[in-house]
C-alpha positions in Angstrom: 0.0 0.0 0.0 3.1 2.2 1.0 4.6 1.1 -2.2 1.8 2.2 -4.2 1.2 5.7 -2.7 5.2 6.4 -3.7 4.8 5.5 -7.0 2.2 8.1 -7.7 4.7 11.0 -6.3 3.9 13.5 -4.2 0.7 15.1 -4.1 0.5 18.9 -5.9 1.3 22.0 -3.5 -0.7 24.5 -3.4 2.3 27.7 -3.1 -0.3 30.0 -2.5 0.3 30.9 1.4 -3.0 32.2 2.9 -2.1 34.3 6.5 -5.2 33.2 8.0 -4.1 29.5 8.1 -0.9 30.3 8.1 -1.3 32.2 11.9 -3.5 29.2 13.3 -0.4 27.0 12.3 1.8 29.3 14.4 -0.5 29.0 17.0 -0.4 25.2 17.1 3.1 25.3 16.5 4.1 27.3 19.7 2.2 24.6 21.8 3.6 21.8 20.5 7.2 22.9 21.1 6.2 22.6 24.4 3.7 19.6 25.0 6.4 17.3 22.5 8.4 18.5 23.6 10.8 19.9 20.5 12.1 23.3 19.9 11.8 22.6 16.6 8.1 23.7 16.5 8.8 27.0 18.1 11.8 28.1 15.3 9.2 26.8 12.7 6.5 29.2 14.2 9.3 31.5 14.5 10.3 31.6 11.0 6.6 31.2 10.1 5.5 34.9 11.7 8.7 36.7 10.4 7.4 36.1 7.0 3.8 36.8 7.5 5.4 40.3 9.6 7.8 40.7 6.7 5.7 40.1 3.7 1.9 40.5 4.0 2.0 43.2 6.5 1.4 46.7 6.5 1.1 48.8 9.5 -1.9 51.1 7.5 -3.9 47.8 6.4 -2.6 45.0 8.6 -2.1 41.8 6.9 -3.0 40.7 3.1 -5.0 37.8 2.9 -2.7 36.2 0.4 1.2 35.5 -1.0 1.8 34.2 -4.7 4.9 36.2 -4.7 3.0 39.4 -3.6 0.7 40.3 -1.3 -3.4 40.7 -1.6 -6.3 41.4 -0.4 -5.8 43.7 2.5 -7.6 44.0 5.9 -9.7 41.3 6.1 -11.1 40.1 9.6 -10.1 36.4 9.2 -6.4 37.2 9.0 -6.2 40.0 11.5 -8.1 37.9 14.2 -6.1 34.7 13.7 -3.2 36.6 13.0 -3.2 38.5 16.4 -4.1 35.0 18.3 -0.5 33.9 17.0 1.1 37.1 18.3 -0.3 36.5 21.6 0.6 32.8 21.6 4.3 33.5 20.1 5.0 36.0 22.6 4.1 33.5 25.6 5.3 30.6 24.2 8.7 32.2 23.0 8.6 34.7 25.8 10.2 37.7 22.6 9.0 40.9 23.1 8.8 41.6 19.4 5.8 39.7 19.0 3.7 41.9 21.9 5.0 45.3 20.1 3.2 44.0 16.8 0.1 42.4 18.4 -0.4 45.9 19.9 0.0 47.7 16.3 -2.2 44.6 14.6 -4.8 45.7 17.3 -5.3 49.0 16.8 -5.1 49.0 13.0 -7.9 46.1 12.9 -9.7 48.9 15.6 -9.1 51.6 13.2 -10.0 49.5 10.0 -12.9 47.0 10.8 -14.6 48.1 13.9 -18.4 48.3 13.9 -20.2 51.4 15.1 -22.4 48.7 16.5 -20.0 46.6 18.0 -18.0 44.2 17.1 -15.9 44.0 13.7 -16.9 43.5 9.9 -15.7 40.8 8.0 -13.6 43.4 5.6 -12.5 46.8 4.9 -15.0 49.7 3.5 -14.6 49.7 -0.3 -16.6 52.6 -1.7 -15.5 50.9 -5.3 -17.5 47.9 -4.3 -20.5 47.2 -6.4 -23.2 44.3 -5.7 -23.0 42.0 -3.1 -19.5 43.1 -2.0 -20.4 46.1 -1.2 -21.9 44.4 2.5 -20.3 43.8 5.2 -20.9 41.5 7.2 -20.0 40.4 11.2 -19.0 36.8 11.6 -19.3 35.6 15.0 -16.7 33.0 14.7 -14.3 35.7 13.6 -15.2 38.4 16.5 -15.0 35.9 18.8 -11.4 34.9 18.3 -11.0 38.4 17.7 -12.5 39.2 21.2 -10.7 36.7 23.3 -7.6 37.8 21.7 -8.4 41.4 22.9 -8.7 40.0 26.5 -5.6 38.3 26.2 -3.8 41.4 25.0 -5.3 43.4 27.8 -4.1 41.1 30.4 -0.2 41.4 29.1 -0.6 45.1 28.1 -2.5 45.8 31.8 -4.3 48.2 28.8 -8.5 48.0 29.7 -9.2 50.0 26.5 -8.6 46.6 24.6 -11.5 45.0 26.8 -13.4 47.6 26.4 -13.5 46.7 22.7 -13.9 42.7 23.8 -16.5 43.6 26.0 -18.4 45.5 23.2 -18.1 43.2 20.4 -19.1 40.1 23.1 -22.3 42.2 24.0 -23.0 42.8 20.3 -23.9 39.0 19.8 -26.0 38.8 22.8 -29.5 39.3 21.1 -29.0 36.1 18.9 -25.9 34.3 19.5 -28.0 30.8 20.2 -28.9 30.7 16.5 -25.1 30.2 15.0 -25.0 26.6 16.7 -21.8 25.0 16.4 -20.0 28.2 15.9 -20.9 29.9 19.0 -18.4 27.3 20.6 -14.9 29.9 20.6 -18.0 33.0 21.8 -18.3 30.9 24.6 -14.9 30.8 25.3 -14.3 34.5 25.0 -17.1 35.0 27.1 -15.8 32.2 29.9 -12.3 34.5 29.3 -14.4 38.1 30.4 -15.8 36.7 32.8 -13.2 34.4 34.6 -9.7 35.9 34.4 -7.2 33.7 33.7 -4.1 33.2 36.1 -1.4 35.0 34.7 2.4 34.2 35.5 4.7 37.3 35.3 8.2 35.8 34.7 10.8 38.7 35.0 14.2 37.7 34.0 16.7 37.8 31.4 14.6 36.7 28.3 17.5 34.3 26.6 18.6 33.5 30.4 18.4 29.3 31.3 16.3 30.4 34.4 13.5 32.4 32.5 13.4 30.2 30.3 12.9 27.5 33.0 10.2 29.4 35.0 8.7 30.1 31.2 8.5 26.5 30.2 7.6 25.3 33.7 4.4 27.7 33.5 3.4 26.5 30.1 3.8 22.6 30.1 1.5 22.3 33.6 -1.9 22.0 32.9 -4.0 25.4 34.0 -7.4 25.7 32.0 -7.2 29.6 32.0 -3.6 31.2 32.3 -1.4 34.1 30.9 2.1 33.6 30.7 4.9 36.6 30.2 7.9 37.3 30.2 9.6 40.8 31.0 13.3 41.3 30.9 13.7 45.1 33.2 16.4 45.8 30.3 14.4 45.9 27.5 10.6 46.4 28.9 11.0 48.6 31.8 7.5 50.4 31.0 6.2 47.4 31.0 7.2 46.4 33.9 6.1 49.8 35.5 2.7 48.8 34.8 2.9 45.8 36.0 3.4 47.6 39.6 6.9 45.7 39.1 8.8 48.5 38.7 11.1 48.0 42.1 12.7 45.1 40.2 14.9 46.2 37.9 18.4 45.2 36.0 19.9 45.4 39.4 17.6 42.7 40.6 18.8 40.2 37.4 21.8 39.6 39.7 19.7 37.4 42.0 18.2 35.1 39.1 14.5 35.0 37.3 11.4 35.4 39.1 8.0 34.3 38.5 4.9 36.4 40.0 1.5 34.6 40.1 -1.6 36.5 39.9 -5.1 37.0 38.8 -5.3 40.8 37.3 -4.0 43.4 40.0 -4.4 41.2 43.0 -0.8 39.0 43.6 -0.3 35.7 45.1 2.7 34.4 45.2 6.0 34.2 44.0 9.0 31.9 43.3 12.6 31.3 42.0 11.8 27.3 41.7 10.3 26.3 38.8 9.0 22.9 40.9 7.1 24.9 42.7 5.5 26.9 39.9 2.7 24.6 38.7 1.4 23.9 41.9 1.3 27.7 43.3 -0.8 28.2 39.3 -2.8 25.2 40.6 -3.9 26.3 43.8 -4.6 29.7 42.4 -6.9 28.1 39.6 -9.0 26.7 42.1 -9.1 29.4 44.3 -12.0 31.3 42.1 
């Protein structure tokens, strides 16, 4: 049967490279590298993202739908959603700073770009060329709710509310008649769960390329939590950052003693710890502290 298959060759490629499938790749990716585990994933997702960032992306219209040796279709809701969940997961995953910087300019171009005076976001740009059916937007709740839950996430590691504001709004905007899209509504629920239970979020300051951040990183990520944020924030590069994170006491200075990871649930703190054995069970007994 093996035999057989060879003999045909292998199956035609498709080189078109589509950045909405493309980002939920990334996203899978990342979380392999760490449930395998194999670094191998992560430089993959890596090298994935810097050519979605490099190549379809413009800071005025976000990211092009498409790549067949240039870039198309501009703006449209199914890339900038899934495009900002990989952001968010390549920044915790691979704890780079790079990778918040853009989700934050992603954001508010999408904002700028697709938001609905309604609520929520349309499906694509304003094209005042458009004639017939395409000249309609319309607001998939699929879509908005990746978007939203994104936005949440984003608000956690920015400690910006303005971003669930937006969440909360689009959320609300599907309210009326969210029981009617069946299957679909399955990710609204789980942006809803997300606004409404906030996930425990690990604050991991450290030298980002340093063996213990990366411990305390990993350790965070590869214990089961159903709800978490994970971030790292080295005081040498994010030291605004860090000031928001009412962390702003440790600084370089404080590098000298080693990583540290902060466990918390939005502005109230728990614990902390040096010892990455001991960081999946202070998550777990936070978890179940709701």
């Amino acid at each position: 049967m093996i035999g057989q298959r060879r003999a045909h060759g292998a199956p035609p490629c498709d080189p078109t490279i589509f950045a909405n499938w493309n980002a939920m790749a990334v996203s899978a990716l990342v979380k392999a590298a760490v449930v395998l585990p194999d670094d191998r994933w992560r430089a993959q997702a890596v090298r994935t993202l810097e050519f979605l960032f490099g190549e379809m992306f413009d800071e005025r219209n976000g990211l092009y739908h498409y790549w067949d040796g240039s870039y198309h279709l501009p703006g449209m809701l199914t890339d900038q959603a899934y495009g900002l969940r990989a952001l968010i997961d390549a920044h915790q995953y691979t704890g780079d700073g790079r990778w918040l910087e853009l989700a934050v300019t992603l954001a508010d171009t999408t904002v700028e770009n697709l938001k609905s005076e309604s609520g929520g976001f349309y499906d694509m740009r304003y094209d005042p060329g458009a004639v017939g059916g395409l000249r309609r937007r319309n607001r998939s709740i699929l879509e908005n709710a990746v978007m939203a839950e994104a936005l949440l996430r984003l608000s956690h590691l920015t400690r910006s509310d303005d971003y669930a504001e937006t969440a909360t709004e689009t959320l609300t905007s599907f309210l009326p008649d969210y029981r009617r899209y069946g299957h679909f509504v399955a990710g609204y629920a789980r942006a809803v769960d997300l606004l409404f239970h906030p996930p425990v979020h690990v604050t991991i300051v450290g030298t980002a390329e340093a063996p213990d951040t990366q411990a305390l990183r990993d350790a965070a990520l590869s214990s089961y939590c159903a709800s978490r944020v994970v971030q790292v924030i080295d005081p040498e590069r994010d030291a605004e950052l860090l000031a928001r994170c009412g962390l702003a006491s440790v600084g370089p200075g404080r590098l000298r003693e080693g990583a540290r990871a902060y466990v918390h649930r939005e502005r109230e703190s728990y614990a902390e710890t040096s010892d990455p054995r001991r960081l999946p069970a202070l998550m777990t007994r936070i978890e179940r502290a709701r």
